[in-house]
MIGUKOL-81914 format. One record per residue (C-alpha): chain; x, y, z. Coordinates in nm, 4 decimals. Layout:
<nupas>
<nupa><chain>A</chain><c1>X</c1><c2>Y</c2><c3>Z</c3></nupa>
...
</nupas>
This chain:
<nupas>
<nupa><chain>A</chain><c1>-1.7640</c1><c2>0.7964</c2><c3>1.9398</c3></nupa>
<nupa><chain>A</chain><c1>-1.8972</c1><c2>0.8605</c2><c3>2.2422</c3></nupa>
<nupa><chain>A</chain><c1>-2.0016</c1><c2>1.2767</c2><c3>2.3032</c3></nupa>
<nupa><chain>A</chain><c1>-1.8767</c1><c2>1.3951</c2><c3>2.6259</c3></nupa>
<nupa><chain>A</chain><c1>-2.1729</c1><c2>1.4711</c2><c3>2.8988</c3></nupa>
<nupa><chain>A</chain><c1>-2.0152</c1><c2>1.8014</c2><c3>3.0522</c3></nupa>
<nupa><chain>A</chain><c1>-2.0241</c1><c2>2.1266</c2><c3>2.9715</c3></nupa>
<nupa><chain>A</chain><c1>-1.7850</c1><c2>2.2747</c2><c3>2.6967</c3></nupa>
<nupa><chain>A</chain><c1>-1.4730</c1><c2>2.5229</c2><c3>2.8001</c3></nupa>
<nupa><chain>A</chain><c1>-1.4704</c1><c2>2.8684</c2><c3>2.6160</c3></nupa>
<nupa><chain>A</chain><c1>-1.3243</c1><c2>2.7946</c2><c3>2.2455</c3></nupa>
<nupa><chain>A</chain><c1>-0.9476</c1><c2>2.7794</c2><c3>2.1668</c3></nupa>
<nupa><chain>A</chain><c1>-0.7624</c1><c2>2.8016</c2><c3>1.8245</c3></nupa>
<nupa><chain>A</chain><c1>-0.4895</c1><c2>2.5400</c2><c3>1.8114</c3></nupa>
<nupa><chain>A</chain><c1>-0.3380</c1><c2>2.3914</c2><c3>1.4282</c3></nupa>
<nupa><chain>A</chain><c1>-0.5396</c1><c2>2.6762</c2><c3>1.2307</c3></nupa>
<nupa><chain>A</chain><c1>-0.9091</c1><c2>2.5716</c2><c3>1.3360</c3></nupa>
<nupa><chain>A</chain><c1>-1.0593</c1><c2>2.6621</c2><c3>1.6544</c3></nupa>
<nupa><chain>A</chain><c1>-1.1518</c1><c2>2.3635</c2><c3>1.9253</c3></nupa>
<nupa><chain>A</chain><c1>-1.4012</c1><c2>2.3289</c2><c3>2.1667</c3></nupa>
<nupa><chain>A</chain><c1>-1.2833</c1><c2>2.1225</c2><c3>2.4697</c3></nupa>
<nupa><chain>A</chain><c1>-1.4322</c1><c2>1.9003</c2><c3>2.7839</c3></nupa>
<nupa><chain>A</chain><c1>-1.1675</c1><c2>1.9184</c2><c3>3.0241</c3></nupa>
<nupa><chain>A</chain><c1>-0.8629</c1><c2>1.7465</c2><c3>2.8096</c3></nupa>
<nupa><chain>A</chain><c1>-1.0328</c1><c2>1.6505</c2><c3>2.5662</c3></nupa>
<nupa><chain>A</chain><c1>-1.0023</c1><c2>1.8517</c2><c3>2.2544</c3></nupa>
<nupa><chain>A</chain><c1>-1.2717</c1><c2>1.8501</c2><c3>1.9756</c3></nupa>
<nupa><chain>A</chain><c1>-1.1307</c1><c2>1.9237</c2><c3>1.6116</c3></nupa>
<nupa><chain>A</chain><c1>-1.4325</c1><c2>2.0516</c2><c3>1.3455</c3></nupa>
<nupa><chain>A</chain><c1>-1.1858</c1><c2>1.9274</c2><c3>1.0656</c3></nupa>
<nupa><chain>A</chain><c1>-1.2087</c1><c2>1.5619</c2><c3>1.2301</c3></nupa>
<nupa><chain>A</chain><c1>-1.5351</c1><c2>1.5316</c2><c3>1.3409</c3></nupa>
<nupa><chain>A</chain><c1>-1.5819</c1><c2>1.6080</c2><c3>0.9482</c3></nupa>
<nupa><chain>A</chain><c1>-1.3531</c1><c2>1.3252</c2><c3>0.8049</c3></nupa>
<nupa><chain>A</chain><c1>-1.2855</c1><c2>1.1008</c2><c3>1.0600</c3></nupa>
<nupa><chain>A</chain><c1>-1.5730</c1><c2>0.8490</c2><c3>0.9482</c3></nupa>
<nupa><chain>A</chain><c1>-1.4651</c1><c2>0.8654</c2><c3>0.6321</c3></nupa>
<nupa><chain>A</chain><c1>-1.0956</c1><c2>0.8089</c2><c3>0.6991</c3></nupa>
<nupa><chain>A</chain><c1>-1.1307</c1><c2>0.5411</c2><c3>0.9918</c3></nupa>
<nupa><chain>A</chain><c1>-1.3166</c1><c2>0.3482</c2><c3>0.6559</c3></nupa>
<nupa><chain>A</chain><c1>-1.0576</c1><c2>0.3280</c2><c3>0.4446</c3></nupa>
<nupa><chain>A</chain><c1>-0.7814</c1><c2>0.2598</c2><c3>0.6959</c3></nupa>
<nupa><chain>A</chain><c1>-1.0058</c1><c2>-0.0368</c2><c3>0.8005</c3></nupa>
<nupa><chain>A</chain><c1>-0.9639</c1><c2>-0.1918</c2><c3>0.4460</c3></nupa>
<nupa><chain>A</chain><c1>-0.5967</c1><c2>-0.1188</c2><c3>0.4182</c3></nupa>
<nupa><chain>A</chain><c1>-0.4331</c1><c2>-0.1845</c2><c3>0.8132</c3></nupa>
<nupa><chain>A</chain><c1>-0.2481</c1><c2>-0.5021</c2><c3>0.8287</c3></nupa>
<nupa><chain>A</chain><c1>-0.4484</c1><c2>-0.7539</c2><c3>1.0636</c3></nupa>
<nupa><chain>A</chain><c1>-0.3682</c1><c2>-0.7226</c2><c3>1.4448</c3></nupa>
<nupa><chain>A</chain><c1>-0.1739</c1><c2>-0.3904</c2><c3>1.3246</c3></nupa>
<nupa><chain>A</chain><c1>0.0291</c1><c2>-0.1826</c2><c3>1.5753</c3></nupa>
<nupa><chain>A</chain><c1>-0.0107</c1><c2>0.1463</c2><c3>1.4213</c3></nupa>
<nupa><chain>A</chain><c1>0.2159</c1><c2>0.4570</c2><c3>1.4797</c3></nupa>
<nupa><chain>A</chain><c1>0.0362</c1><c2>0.7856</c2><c3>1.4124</c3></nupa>
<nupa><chain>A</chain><c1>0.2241</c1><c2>1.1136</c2><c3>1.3391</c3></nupa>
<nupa><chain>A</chain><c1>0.1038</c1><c2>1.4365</c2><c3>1.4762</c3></nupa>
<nupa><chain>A</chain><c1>-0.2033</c1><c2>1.2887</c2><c3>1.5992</c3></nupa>
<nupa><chain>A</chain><c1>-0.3789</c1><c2>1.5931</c2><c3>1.6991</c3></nupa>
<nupa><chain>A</chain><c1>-0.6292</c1><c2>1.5678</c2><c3>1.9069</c3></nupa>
<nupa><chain>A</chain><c1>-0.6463</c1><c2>1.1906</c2><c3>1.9177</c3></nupa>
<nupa><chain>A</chain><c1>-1.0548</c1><c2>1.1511</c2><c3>1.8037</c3></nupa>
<nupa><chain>A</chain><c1>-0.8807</c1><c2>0.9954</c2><c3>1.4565</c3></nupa>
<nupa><chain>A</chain><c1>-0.7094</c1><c2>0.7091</c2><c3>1.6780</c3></nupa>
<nupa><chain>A</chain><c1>-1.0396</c1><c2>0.6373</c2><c3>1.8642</c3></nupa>
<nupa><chain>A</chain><c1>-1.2515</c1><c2>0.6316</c2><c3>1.5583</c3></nupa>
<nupa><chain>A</chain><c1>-0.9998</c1><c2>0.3940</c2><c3>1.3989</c3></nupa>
<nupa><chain>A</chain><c1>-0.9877</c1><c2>0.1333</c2><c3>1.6588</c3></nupa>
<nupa><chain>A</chain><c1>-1.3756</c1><c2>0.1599</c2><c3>1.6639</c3></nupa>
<nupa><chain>A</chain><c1>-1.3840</c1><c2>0.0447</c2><c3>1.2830</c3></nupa>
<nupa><chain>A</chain><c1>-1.1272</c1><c2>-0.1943</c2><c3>1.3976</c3></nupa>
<nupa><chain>A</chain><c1>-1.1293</c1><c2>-0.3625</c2><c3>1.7007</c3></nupa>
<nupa><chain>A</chain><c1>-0.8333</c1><c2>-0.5673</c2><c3>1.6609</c3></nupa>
<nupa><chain>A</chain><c1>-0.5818</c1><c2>-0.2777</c2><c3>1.5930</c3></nupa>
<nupa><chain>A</chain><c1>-0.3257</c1><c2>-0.1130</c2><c3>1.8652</c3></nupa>
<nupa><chain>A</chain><c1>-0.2540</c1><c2>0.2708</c2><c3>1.8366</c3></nupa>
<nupa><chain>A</chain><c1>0.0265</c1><c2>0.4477</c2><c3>1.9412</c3></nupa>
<nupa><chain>A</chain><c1>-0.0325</c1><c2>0.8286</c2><c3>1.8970</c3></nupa>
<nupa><chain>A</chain><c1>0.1822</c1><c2>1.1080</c2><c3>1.9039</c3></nupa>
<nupa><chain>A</chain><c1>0.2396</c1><c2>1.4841</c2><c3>1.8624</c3></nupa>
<nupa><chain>A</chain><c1>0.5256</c1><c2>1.7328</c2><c3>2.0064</c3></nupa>
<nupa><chain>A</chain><c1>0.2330</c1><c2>1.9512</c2><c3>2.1311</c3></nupa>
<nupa><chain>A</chain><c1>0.1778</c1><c2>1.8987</c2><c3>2.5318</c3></nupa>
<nupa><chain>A</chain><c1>-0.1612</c1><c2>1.9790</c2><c3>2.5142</c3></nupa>
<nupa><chain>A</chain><c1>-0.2346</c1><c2>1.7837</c2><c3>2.1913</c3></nupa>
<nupa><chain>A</chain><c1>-0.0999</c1><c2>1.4897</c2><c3>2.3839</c3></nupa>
<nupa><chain>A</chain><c1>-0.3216</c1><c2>1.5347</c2><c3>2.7157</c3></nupa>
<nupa><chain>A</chain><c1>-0.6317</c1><c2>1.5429</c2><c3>2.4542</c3></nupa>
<nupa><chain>A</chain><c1>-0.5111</c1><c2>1.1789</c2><c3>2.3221</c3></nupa>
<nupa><chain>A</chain><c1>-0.4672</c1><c2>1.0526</c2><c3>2.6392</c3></nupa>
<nupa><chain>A</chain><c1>-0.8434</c1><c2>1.1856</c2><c3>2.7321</c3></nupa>
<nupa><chain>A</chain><c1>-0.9731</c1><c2>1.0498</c2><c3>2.4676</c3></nupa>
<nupa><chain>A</chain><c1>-0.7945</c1><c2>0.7184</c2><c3>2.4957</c3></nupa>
<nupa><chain>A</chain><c1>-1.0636</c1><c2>0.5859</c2><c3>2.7106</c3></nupa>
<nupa><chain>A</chain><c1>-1.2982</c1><c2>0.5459</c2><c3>2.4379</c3></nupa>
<nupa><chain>A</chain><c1>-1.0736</c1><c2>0.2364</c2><c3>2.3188</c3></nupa>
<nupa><chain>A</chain><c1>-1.0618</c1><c2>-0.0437</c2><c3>2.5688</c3></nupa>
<nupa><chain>A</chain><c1>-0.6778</c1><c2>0.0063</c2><c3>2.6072</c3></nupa>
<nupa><chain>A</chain><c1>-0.5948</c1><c2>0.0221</c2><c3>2.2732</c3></nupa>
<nupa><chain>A</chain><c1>-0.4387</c1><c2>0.3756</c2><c3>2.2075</c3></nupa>
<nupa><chain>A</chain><c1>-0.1193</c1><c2>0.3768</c2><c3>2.4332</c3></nupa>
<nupa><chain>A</chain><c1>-0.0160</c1><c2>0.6544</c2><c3>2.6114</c3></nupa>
<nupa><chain>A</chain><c1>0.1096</c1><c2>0.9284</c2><c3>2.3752</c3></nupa>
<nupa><chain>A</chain><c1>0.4884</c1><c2>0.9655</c2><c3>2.2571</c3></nupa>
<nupa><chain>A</chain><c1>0.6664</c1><c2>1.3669</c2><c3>2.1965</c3></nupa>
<nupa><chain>A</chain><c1>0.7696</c1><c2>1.2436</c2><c3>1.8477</c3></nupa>
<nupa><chain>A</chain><c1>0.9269</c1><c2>1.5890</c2><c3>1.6655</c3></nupa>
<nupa><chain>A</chain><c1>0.9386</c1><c2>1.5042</c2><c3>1.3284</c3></nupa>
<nupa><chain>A</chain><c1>1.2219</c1><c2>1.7636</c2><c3>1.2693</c3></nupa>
<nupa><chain>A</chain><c1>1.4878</c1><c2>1.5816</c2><c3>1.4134</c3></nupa>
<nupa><chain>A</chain><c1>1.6138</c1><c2>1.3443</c2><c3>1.2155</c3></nupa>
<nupa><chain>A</chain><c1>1.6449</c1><c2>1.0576</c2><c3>1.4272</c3></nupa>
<nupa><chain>A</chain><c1>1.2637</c1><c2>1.0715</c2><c3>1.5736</c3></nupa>
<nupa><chain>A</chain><c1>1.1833</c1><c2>0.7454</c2><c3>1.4931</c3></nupa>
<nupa><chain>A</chain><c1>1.4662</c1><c2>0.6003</c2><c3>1.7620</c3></nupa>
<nupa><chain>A</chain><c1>1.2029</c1><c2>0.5390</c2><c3>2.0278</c3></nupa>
<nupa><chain>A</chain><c1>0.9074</c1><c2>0.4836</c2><c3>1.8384</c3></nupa>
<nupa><chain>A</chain><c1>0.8870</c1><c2>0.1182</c2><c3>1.8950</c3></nupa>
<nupa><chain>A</chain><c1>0.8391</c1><c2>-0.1591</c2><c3>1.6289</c3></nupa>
<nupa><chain>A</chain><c1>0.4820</c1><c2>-0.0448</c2><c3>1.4175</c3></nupa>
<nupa><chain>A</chain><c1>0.2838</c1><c2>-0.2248</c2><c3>1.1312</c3></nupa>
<nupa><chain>A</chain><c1>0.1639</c1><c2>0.0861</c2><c3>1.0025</c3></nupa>
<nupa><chain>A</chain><c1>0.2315</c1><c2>0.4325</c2><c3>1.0217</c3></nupa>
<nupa><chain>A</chain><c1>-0.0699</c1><c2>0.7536</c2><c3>0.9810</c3></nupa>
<nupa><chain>A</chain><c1>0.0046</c1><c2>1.0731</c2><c3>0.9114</c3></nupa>
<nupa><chain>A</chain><c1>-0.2974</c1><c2>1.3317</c2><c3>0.9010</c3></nupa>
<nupa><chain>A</chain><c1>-0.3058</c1><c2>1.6682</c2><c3>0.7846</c3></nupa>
<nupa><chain>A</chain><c1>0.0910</c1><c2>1.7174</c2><c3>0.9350</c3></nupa>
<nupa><chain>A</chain><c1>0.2952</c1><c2>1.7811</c2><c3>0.6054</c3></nupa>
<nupa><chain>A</chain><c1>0.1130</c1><c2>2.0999</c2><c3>0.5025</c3></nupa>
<nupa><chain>A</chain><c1>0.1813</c1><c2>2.3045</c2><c3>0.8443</c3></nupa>
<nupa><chain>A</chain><c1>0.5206</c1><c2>2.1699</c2><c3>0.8555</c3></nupa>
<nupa><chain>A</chain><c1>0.8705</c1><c2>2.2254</c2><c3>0.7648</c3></nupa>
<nupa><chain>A</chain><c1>0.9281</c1><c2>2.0600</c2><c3>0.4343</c3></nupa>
<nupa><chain>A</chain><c1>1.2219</c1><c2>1.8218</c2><c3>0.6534</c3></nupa>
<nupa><chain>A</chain><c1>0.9369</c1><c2>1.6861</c2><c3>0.8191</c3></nupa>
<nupa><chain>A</chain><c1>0.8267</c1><c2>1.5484</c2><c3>0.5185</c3></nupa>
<nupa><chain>A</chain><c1>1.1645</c1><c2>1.3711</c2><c3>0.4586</c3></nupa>
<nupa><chain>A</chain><c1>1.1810</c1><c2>1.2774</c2><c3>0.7648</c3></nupa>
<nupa><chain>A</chain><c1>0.8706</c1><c2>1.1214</c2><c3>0.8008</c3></nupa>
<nupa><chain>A</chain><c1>0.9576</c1><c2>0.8991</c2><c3>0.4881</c3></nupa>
<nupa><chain>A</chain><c1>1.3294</c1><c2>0.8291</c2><c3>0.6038</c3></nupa>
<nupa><chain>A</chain><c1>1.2050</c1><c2>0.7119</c2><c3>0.9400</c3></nupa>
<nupa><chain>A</chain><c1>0.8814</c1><c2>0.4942</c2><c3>0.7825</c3></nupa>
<nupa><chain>A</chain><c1>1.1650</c1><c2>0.3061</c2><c3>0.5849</c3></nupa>
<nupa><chain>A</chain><c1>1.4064</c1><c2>0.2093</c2><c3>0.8754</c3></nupa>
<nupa><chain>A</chain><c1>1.0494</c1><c2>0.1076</c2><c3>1.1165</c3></nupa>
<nupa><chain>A</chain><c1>0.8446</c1><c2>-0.0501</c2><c3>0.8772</c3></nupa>
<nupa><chain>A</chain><c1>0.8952</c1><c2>-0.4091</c2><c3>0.7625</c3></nupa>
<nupa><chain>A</chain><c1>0.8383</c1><c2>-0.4640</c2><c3>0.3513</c3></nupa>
<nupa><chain>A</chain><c1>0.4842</c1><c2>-0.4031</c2><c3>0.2720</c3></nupa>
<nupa><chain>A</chain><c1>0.3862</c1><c2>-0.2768</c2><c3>0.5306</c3></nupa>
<nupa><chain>A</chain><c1>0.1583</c1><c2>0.0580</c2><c3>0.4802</c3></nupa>
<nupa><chain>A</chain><c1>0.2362</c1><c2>0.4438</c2><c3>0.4907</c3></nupa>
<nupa><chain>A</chain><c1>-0.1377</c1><c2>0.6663</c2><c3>0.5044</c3></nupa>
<nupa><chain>A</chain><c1>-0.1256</c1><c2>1.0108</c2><c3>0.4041</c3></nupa>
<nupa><chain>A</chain><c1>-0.4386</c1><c2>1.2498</c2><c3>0.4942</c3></nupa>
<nupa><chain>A</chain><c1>-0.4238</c1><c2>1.6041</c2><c3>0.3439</c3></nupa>
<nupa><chain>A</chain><c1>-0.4587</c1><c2>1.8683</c2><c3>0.0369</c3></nupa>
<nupa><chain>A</chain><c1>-0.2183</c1><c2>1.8673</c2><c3>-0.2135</c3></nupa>
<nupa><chain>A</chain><c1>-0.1228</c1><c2>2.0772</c2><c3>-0.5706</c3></nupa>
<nupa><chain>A</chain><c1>-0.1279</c1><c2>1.8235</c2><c3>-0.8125</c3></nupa>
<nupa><chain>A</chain><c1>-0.0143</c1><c2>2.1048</c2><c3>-1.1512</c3></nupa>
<nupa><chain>A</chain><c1>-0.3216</c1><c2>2.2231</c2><c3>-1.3561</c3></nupa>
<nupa><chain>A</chain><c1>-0.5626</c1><c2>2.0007</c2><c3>-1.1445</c3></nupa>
<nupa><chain>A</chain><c1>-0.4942</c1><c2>2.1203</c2><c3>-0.8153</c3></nupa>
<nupa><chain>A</chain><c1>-0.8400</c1><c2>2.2255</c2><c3>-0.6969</c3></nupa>
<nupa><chain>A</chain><c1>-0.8657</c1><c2>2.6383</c2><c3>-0.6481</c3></nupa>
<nupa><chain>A</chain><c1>-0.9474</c1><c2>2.6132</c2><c3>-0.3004</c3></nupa>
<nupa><chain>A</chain><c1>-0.5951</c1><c2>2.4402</c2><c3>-0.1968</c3></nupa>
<nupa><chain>A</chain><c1>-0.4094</c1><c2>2.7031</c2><c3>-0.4417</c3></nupa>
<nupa><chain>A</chain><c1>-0.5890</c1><c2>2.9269</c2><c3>-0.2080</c3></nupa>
<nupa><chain>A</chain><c1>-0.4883</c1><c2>2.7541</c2><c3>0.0873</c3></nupa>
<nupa><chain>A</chain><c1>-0.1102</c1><c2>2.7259</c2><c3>-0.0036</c3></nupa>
<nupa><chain>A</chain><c1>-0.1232</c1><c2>3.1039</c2><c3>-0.0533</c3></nupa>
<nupa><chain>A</chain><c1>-0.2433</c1><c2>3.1376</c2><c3>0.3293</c3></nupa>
<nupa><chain>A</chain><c1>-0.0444</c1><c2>2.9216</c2><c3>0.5203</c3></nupa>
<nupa><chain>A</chain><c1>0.2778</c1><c2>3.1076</c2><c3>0.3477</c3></nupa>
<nupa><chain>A</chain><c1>0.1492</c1><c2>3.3746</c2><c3>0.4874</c3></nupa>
<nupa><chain>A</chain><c1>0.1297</c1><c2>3.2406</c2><c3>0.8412</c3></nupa>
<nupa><chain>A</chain><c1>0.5016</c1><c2>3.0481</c2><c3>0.7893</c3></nupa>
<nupa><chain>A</chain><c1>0.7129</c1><c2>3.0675</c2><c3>0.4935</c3></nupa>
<nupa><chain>A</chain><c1>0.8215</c1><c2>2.6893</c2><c3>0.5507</c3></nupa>
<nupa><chain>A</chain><c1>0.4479</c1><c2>2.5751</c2><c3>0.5225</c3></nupa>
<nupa><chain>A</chain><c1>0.2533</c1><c2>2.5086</c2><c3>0.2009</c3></nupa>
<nupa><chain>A</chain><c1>0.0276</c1><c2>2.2860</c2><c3>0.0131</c3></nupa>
<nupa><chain>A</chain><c1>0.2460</c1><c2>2.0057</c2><c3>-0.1029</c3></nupa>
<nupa><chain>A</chain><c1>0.3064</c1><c2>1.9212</c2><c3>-0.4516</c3></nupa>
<nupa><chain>A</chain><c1>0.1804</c1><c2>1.5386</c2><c3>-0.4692</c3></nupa>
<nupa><chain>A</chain><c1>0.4696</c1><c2>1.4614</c2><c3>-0.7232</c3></nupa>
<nupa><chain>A</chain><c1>0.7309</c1><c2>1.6135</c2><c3>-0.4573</c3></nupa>
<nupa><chain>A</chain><c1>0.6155</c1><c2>1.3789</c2><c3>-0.2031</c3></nupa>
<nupa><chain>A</chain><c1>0.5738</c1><c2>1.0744</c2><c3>-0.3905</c3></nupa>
<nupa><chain>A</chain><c1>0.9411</c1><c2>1.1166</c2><c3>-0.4626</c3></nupa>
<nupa><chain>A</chain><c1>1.0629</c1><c2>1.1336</c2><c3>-0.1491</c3></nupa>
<nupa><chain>A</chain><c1>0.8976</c1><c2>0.8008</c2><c3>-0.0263</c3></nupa>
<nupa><chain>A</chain><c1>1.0026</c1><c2>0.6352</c2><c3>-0.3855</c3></nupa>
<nupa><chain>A</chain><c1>1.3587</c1><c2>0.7800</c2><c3>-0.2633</c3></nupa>
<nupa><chain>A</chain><c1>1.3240</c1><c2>0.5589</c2><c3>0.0945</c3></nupa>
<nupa><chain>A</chain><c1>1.2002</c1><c2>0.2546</c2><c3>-0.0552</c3></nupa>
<nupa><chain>A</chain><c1>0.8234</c1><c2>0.2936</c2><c3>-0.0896</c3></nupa>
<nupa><chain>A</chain><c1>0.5512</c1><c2>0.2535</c2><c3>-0.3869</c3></nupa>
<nupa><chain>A</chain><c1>0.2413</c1><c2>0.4573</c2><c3>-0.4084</c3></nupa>
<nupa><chain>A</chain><c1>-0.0165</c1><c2>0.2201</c2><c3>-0.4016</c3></nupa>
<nupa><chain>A</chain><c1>-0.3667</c1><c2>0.4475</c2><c3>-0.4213</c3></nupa>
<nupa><chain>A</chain><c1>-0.4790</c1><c2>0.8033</c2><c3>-0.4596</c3></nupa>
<nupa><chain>A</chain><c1>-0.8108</c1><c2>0.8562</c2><c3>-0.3124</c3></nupa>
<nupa><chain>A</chain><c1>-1.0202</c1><c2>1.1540</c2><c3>-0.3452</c3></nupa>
<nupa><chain>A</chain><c1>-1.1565</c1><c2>1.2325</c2><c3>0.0038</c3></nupa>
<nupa><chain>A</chain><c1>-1.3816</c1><c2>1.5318</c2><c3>0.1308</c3></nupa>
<nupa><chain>A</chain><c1>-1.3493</c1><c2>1.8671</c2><c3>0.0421</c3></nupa>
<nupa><chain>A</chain><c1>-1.0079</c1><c2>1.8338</c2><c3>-0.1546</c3></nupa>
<nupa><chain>A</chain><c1>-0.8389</c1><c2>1.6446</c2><c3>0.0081</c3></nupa>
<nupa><chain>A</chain><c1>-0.6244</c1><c2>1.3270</c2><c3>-0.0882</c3></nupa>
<nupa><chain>A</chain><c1>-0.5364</c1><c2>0.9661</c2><c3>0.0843</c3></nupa>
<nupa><chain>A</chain><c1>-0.3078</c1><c2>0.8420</c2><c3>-0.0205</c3></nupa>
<nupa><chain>A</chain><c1>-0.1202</c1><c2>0.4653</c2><c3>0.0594</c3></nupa>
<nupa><chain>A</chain><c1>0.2597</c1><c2>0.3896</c2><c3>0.0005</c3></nupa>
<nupa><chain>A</chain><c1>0.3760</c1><c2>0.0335</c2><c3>0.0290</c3></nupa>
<nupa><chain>A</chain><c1>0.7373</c1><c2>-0.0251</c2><c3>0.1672</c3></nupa>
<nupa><chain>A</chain><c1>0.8877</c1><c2>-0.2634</c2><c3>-0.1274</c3></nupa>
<nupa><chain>A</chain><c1>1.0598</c1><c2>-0.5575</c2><c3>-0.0546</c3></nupa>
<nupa><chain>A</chain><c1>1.4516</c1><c2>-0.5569</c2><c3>-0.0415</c3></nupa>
<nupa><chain>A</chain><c1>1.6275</c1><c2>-0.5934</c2><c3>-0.3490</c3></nupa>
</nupas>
């Protein structure tokens, strides 16, 4: 990824990190720390020639590093955050017009998905845990009516996973109550039900960096 040449704008805190930016262009410490990572394994998973439909896609460096790793994948981000948006169009550039201008996808109406075109794939990164738990059901209700059978759902985040559940995301769950009752570390059992509810499979559970889990859901054929 290419580092911008000008000079930095005074710090912001936006999604519970604070961001440097160049002009539009956001820069997201959590990303710049797992987007390698993450743009690898969605390289070994992403249908070939893949549109992909990201979910809450911050501040868009996760599209660009995954059409780098890829350079025969189309992105479509999103976010209902204005300013996350102008970031993903800044950073767009760094594709070769592949990352399409971003959609205002809100995830907590039910019918979201009604202008999200026709993806392969759908990415979802660190959303579900500073979210209303209808976004989650959402998110799974509107992969099933877009995606066609076997086609991929990626999950990026921490998760509680009973006595296993790592301290640091107990930890974590405890603080972002306190910042919004309606937020929390997800139970992975929870979720997994909900997209075995709309017709998808859990197909890996990958241990990632610094707690964190990917995991893949396959949409199963019609019975």
């Amino acid at each position: 990824m290419k580092t911008p040449s000008s000079s930095l704008s005074s710090s912001q805190t936006i999604a519970l990190e604070t961001r440097d930016s160049d002009a539009d262009r956001l820069m997201s410490p959590s990303a710049a720390r797992n987007r390698a990572p993450i743009a690898e394994l969605l390289a070994g998973i992403l249908p070939e020639n893949a549109q992909v439909l990201e979910i809450g896609s911050g501040t868009g460096e996760h599209a660009v590093a995954a059409c780098q790793a890829r350079a025969d994948i189309r992105w479509q981000p999103s976010d209902p955050d204005a300013q996350s948006r102008r970031s993903q169009a800044a950073w767009a550039s760094e594709a070769d017009g592949r990352i399409s201008a971003p959609l205002a996808l809100d995830l907590r109406e039910a019918d979201w998905f009604a202008d999200a075109g026709a993806p392969d794939a759908l990415v979802c990164i660190n959303v579900i845990h500073i979210s209303p738990w209808i976004v989650t059901e959402h998110l799974a209700a509107g992969a099933a009516a877009l995606l066609p059978a076997g086609a991929p759902v990626y999950l990026y985040g921490p998760y509680q996973e009973g006595d296993a559940t790592a301290p640091s995301n107990l930890e974590f769950d405890r603080s972002l109550k306190t910042r919004n009752p309606d937020w929390g570390v997800r139970a992975l059992a929870d979720v997994v039900a909900v997209f075995d509810r709309a017709g998808f499979v859990l197909e890996s559970r990958t241990g990632m960096p610094t707690n964190n889990l990917s995991l893949v859901f396959r949409k199963r054929e019609a019975s």
